[in-house]
N, C-alpha and C positions, 0 to 999 in steps of 0.2 A: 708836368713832367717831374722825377725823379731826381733829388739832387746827390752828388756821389760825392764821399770823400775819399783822396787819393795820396795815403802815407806813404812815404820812402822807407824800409827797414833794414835795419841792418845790425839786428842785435839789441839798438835801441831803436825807438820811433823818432821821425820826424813829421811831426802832424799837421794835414794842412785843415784849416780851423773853416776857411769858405765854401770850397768843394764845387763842383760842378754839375750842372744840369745837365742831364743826358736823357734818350728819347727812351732807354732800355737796360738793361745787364749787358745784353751784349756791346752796347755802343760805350758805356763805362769800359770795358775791358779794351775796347779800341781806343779808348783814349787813354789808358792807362800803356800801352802799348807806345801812344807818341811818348808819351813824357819818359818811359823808360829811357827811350831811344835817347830825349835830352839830358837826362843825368847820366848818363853814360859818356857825354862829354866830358863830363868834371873828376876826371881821374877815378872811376869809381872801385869799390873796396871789393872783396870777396863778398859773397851770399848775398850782397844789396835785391831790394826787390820791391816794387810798388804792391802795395793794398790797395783794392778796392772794396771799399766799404756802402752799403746804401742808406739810405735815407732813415732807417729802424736801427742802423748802427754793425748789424750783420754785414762781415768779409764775406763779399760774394767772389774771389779771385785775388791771385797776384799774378804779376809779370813780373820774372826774373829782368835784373838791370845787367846788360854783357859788357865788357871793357871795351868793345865795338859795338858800334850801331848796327843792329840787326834787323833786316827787314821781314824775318821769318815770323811767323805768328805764333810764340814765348807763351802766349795764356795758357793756362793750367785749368 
């Protein structure tokens, strides 16, 4: 399986260096989707938004971060 890495952005990066195993793109994008949902707790800024990136380093997607937790499905 495919490992993904999932930055936070907002102007500048926040990189996360281990990334995750997912079964797909799509299923990267749903998890990119939870974790929005988490940094949206911590006061978040204007434009914030998670990257997902795959395993050759290619952004296959973001999910905008909402100043509310959104259950809507945000992927682009």
């Amino acid at each position: 399986m495919p490992r993904y890495i999932f930055d936070v952005k907002n102007g500048h990066r926040l990189f996360d260096a281990s990334g995750f195993v997912c079964d797909n793109d799509t299923a990267a994008i749903i998890r990119a989707a939870v974790i929005a949902m988490g940094v949206s707790l911590d006061k978040p800024e204007d434009e914030r938004r998670i990257a997902v990136m795959n395993d050759a380093g290619s952004e296959i997607g973001t999910v905008p971060v909402y100043s509310k937790p959104s259950y809507k499905n945000p992927a682009k």
